[in-house]
C-alpha positions as CSV (number, residue, x, y, z in Angstrom):
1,X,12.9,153.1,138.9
2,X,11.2,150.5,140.8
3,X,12.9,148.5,143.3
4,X,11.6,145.1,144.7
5,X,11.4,145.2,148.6
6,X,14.3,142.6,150.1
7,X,12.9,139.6,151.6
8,X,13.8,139.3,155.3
9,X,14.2,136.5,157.1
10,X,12.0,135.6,159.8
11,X,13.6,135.7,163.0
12,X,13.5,132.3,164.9
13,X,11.1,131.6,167.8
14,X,12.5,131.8,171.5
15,X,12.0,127.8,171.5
16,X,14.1,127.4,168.6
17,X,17.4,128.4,170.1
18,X,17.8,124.9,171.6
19,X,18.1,123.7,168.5
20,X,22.0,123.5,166.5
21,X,22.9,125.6,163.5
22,X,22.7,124.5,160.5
23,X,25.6,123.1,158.6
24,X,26.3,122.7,155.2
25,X,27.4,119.0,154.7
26,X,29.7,118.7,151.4
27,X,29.1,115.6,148.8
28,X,31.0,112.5,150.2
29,X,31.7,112.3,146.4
30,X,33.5,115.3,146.3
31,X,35.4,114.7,149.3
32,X,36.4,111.3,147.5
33,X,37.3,113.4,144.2
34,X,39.6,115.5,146.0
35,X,41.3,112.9,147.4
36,X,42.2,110.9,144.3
37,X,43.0,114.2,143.1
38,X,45.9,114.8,145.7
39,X,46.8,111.5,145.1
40,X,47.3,111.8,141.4
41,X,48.9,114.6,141.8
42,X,51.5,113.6,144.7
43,X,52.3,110.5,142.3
44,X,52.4,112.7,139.5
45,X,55.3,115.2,141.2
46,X,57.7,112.0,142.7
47,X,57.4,110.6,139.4
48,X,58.4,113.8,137.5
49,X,61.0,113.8,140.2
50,X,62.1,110.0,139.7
51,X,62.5,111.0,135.6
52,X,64.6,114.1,136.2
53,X,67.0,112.1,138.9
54,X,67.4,109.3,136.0
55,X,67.8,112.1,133.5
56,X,70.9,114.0,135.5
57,X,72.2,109.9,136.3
58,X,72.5,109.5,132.0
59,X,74.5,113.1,132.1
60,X,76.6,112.3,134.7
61,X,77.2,108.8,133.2
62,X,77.5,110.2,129.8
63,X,80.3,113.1,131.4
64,X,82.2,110.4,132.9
65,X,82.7,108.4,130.2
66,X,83.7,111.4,127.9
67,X,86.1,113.0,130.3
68,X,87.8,109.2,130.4
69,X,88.1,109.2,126.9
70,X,89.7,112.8,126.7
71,X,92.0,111.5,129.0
72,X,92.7,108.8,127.1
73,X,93.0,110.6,124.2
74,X,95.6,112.9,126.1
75,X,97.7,109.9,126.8
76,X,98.3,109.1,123.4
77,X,99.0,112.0,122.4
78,X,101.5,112.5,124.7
79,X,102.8,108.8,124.2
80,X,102.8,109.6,119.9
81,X,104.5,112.6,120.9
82,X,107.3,110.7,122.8
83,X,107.3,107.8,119.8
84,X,108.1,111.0,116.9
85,X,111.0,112.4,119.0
86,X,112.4,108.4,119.2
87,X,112.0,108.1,115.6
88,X,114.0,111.3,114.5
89,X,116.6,110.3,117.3
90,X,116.8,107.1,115.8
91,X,117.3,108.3,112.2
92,X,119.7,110.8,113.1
93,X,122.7,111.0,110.4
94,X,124.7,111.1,113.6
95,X,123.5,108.3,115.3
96,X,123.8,105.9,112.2
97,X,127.3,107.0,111.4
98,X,128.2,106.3,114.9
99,X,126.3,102.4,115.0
100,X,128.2,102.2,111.6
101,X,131.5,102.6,113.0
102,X,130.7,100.6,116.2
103,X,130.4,97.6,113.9
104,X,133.3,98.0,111.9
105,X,132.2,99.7,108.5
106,X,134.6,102.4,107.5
107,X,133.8,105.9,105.0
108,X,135.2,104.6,101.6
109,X,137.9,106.6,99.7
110,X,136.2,106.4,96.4
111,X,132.9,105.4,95.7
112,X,132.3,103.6,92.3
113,X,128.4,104.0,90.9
114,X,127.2,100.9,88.8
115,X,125.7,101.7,85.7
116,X,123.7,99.2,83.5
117,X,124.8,98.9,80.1
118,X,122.9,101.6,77.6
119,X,122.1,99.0,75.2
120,X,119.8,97.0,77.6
121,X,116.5,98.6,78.7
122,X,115.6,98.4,82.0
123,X,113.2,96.8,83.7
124,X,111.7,96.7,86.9
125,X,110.3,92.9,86.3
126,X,112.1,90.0,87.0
């Protein structure tokens, strides 16, 4: 196997040392990419962050306006449920018997059914 000697590098004069090491200098253009970079990326996370905050505003919104309308609903349910127990107290046998007697009408002896004559047909037209 044949291996290829490594090159060394020369060592510097004793003059040389006065001089300063060498830097690398980056690309101004890269430095400017870099920063429009961070900058698109900062304006791209608040934005994200704006549409999320707007997003949980429309639920929150939306929640409220369905938990007032379940109560809502609650109240007239409980109102229809208070109108029904009026209605069947109001057409109580009882209760009309009694407004009955209050204004004078009296339970008849004998009640006397009206029949039409059998030789007439009957009819619902006037």
């Amino acid at each position: 196997m044949i291996t290829a000697p490594i090159p060394r590098l020369p060592r510097p004069a004793p003059g040389d040392r006065d001089r300063p090491a060498l830097q690398l200098i980056e690309d101004p253009r890269r430095r400017v990419r870099r920063g429009l970079l961070a900058i698109c990326g900062t304006v791209l996370v608040f934005v994200l962050l704006f549409g999320n905050v707007v997003f949980h505003n429309m639920l929150v919104s939306g929640q409220r306006r369905l938990d007032g309308i379940s109560a809502e609903v609650q109240e007239r349910r409980a109102e229809q449920a208070r109108l029904r127990l009026l209605v069947a107290q109001l057409e109580s046998p009882e209760r009309i018997v009694s407004r009955a007697e209050r204004q004078g009408m009296q339970v008849p002896e004998k009640t006397t059914w009206v029949k039409p004559p059998a030789d007439e047909p009957v009819s619902s037209e006037r």
